[in-house]
TIMARVEX-505062 format. One record per atom (N, C-alpha, C): x, y, z; residue in one letter; atom name. Coordinates in nm, 2 decimals, m for minus. Example, Ala and Ser with C-alpha at 12.3 -4.5 7.8 and 13.67 -1.06 7.14 Angstrom:
<vexdos>
@u 1.32	v m0.57	w 0.78	residuo A	atomo N
@u 1.23	v m0.45	w 0.78	residuo A	atomo CA
@u 1.32	v m0.33	w 0.78	residuo A	atomo C
@u 1.28	v m0.22	w 0.71	residuo S	atomo N
@u 1.37	v m0.11	w 0.71	residuo S	atomo CA
@u 1.29	v 0.00	w 0.79	residuo S	atomo C
</vexdos>
This chain:
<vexdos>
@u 2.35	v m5.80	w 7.42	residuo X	atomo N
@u 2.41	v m5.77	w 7.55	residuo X	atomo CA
@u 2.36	v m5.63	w 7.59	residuo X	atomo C
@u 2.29	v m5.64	w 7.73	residuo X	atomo N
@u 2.26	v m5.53	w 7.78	residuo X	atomo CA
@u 2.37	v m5.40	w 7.78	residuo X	atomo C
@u 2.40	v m5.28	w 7.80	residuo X	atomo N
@u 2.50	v m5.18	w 7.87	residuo X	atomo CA
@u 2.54	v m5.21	w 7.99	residuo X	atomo C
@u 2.42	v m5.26	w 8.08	residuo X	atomo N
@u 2.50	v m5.28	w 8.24	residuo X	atomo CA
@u 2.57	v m5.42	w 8.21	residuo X	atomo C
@u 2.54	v m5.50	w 8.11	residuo X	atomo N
@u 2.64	v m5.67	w 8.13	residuo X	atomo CA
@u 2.76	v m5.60	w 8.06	residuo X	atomo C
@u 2.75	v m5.49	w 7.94	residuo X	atomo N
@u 2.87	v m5.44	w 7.88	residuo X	atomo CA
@u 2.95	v m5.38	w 7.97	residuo X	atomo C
@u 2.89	v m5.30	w 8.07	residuo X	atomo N
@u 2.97	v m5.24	w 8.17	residuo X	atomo CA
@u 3.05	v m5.30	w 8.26	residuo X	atomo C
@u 2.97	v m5.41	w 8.32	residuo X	atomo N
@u 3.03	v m5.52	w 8.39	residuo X	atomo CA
@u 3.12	v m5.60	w 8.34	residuo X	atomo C
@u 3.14	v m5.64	w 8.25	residuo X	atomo N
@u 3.22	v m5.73	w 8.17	residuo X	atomo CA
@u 3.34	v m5.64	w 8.16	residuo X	atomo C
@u 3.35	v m5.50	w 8.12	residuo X	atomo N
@u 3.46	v m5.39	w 8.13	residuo X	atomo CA
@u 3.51	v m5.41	w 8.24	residuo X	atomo C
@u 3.46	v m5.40	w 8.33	residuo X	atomo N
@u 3.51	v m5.34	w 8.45	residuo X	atomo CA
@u 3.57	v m5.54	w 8.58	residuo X	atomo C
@u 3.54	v m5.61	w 8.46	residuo X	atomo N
@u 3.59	v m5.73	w 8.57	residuo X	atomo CA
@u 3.70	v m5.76	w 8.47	residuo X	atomo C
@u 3.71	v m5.72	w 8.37	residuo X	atomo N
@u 3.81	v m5.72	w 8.26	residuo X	atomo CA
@u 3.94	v m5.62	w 8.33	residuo X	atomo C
@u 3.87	v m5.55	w 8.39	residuo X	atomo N
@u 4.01	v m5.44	w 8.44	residuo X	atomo CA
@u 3.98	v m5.30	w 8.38	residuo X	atomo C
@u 3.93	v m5.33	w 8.25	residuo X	atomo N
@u 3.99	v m5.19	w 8.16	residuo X	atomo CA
@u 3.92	v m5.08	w 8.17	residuo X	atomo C
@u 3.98	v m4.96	w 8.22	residuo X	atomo N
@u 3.91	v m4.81	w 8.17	residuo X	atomo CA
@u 3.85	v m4.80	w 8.07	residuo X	atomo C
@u 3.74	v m4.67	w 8.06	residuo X	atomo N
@u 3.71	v m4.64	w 7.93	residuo X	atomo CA
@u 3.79	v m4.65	w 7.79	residuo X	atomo C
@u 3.86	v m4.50	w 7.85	residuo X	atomo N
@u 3.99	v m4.51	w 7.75	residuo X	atomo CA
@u 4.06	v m4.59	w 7.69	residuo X	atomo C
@u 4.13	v m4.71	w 7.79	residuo X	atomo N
@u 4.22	v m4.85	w 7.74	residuo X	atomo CA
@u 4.12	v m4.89	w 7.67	residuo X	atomo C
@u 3.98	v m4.98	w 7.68	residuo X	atomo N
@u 3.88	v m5.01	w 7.60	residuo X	atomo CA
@u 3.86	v m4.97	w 7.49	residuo X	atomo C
@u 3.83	v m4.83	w 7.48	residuo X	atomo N
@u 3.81	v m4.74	w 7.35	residuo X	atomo CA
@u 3.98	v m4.78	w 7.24	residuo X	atomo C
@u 4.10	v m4.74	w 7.33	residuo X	atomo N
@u 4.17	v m4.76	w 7.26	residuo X	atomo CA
@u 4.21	v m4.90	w 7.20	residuo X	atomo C
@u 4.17	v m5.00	w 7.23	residuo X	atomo N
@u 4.19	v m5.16	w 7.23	residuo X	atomo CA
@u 4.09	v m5.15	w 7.08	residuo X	atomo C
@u 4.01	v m5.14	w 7.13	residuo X	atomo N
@u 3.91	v m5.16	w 7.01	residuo X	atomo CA
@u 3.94	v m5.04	w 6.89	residuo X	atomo C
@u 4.00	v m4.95	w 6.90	residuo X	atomo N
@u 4.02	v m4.87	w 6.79	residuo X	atomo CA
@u 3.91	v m4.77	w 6.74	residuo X	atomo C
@u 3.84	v m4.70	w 6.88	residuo X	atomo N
@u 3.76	v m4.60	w 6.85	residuo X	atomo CA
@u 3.81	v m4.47	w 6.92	residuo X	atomo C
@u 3.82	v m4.37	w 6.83	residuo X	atomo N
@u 3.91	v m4.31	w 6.90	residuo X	atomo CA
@u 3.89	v m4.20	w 6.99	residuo X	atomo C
@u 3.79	v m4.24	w 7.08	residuo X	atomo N
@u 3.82	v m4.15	w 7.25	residuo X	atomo CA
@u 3.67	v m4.29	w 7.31	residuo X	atomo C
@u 3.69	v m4.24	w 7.43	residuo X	atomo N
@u 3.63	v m4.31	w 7.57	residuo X	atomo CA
@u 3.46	v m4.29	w 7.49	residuo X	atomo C
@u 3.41	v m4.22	w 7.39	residuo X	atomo N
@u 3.27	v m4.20	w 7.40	residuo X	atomo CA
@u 3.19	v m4.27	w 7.31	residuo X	atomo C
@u 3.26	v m4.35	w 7.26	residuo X	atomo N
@u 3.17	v m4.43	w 7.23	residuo X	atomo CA
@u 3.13	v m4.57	w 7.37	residuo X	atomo C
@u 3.24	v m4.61	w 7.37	residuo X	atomo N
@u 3.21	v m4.68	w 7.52	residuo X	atomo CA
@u 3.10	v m4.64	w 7.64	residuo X	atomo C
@u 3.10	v m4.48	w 7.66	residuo X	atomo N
@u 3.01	v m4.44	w 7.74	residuo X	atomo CA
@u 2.90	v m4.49	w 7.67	residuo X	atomo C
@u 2.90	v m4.46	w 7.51	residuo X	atomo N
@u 2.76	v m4.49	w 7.51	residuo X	atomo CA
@u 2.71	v m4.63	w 7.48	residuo X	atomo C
@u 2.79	v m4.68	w 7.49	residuo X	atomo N
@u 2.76	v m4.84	w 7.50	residuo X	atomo CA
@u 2.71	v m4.86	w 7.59	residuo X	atomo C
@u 2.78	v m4.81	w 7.75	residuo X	atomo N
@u 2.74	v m4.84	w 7.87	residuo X	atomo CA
@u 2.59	v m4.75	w 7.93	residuo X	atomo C
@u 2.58	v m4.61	w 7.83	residuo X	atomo N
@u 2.48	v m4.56	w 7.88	residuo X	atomo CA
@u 2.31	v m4.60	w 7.85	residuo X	atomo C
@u 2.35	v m4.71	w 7.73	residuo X	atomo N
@u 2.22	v m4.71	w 7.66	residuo X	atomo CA
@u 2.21	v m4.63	w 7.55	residuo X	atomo C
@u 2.28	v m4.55	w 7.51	residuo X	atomo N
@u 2.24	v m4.41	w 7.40	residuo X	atomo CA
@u 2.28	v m4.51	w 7.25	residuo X	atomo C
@u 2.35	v m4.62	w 7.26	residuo X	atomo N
@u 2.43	v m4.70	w 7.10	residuo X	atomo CA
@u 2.38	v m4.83	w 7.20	residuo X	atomo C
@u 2.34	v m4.92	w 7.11	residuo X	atomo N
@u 2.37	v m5.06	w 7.13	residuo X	atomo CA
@u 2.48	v m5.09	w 7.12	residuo X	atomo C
@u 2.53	v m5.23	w 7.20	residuo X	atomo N
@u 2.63	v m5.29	w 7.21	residuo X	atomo CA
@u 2.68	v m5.36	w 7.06	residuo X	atomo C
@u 2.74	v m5.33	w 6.95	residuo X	atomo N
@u 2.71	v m5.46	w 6.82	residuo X	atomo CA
@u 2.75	v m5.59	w 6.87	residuo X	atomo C
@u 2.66	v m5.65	w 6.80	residuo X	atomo N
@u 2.68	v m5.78	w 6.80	residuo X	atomo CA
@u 2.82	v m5.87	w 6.84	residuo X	atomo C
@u 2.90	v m5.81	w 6.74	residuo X	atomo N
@u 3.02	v m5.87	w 6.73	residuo X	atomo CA
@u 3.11	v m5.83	w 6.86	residuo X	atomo C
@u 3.12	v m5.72	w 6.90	residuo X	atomo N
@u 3.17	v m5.68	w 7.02	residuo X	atomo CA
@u 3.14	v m5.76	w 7.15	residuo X	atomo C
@u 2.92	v m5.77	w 7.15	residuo X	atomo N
@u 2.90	v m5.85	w 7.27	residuo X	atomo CA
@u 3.00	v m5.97	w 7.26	residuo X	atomo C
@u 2.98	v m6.05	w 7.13	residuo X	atomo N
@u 3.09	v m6.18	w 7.15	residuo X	atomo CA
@u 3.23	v m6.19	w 7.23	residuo X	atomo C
@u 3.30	v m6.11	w 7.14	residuo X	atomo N
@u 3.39	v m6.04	w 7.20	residuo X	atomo CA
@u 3.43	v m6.06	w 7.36	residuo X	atomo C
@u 3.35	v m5.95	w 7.41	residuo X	atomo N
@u 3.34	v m5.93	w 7.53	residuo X	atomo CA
@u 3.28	v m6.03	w 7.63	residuo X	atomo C
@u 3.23	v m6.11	w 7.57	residuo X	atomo N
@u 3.14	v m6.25	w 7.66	residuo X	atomo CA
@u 3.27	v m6.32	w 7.64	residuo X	atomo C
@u 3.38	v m6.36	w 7.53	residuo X	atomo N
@u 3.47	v m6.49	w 7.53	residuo X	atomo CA
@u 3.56	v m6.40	w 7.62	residuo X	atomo C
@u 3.61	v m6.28	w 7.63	residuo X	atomo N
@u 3.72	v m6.21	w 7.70	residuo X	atomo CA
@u 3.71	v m6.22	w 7.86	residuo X	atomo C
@u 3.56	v m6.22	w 7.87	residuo X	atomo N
@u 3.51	v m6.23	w 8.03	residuo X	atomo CA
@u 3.49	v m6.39	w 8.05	residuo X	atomo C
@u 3.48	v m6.50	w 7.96	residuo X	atomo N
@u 3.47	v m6.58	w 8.04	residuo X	atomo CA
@u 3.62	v m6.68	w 8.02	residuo X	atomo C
@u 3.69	v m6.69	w 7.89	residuo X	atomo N
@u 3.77	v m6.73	w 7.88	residuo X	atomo CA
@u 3.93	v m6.71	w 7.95	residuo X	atomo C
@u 3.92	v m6.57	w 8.01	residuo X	atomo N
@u 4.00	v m6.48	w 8.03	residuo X	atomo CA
@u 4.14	v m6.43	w 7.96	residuo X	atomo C
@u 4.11	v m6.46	w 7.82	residuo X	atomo N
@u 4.19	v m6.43	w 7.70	residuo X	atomo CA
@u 4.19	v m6.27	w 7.70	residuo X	atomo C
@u 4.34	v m6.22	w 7.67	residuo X	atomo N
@u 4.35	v m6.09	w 7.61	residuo X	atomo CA
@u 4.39	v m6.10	w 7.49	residuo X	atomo C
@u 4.38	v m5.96	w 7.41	residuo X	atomo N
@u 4.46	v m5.96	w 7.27	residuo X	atomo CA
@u 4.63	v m5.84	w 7.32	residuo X	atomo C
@u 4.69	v m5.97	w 7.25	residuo X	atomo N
@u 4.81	v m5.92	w 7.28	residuo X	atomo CA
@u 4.86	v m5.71	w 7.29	residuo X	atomo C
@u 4.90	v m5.70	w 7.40	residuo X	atomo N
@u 4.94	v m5.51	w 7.31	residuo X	atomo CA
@u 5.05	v m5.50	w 7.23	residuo X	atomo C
@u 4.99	v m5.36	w 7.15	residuo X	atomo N
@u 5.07	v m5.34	w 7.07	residuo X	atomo CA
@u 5.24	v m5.30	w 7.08	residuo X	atomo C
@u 5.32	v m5.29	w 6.97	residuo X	atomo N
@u 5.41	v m5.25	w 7.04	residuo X	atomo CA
@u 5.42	v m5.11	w 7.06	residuo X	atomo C
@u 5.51	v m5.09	w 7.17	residuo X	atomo N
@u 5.54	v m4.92	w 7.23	residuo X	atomo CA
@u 5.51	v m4.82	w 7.15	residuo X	atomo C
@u 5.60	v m4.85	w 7.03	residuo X	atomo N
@u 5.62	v m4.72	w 6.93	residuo X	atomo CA
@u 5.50	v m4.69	w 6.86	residuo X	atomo C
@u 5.41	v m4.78	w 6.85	residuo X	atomo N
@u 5.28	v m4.77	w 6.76	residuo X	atomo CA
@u 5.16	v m4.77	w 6.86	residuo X	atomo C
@u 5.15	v m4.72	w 6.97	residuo X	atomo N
@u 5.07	v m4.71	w 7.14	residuo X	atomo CA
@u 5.04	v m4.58	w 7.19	residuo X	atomo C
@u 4.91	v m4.55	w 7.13	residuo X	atomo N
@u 4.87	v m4.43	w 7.18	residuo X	atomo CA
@u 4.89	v m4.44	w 7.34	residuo X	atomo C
@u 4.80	v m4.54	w 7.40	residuo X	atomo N
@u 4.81	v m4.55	w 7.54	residuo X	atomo CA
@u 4.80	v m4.72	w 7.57	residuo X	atomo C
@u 4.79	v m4.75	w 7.69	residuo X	atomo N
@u 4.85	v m4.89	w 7.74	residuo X	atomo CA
@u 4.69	v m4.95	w 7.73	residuo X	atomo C
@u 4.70	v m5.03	w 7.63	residuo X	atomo N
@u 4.52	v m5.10	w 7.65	residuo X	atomo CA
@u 4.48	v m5.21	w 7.68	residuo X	atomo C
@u 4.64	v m5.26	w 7.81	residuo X	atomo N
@u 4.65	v m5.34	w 7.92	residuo X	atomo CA
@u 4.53	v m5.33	w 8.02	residuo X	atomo C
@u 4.50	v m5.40	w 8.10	residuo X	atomo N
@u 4.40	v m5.38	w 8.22	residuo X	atomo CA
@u 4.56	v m5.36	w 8.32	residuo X	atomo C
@u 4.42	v m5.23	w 8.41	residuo X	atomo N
@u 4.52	v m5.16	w 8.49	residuo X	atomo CA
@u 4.59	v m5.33	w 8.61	residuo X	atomo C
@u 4.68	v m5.29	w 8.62	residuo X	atomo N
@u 4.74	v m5.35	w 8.74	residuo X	atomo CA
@u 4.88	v m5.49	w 8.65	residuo X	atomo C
@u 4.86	v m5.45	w 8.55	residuo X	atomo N
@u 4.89	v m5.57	w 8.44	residuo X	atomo CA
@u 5.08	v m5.60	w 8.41	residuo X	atomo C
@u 5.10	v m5.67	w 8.44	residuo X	atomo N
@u 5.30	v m5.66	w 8.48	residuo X	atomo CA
@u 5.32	v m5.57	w 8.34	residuo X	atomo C
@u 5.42	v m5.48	w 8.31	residuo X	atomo N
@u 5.51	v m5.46	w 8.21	residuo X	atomo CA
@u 5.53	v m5.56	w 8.14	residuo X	atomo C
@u 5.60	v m5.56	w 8.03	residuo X	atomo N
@u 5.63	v m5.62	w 7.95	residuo X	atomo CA
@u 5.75	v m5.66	w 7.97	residuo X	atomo C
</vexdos>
């Protein structure tokens, strides 16, 4: 997976850097950046990921409140 299909795929998914970074469990927006910039490849396992999330339009459930750095809902997304 290219950076711009990674970028794209983020961004039709809904999710910020941050929510992304935090979904995945890396802990700030920069490694994301560098997914999207070209500076890291995308791994493998992620592209998958991110190809069944963009076309199936499955999420992984959030976590609960108490254990929630931040909401790694796509923006616009009802409450719970």
């Amino acid at each position: 997976m290219t950076s711009e299909e990674f970028k794209a795929i983020r961004k039709r998914l809904g999710y910020k850097q941050e929510a992304l970074a935090a979904l995945l469990g890396y802990g700030s927006k920069v490694r994301i950046s560098e997914f999207e910039s070209g500076t890291r490849d995308v791994p493998r396992l992620l592209a998958l990921l991110m190809a069944a999330m963009d076309q199936t339009g499955w999420r992984p459930a959030p976590e609960p409140v108490e254990s929630r750095k931040e909401d790694p809902r796509p923006e616009g997304s009802p409450p719970e």
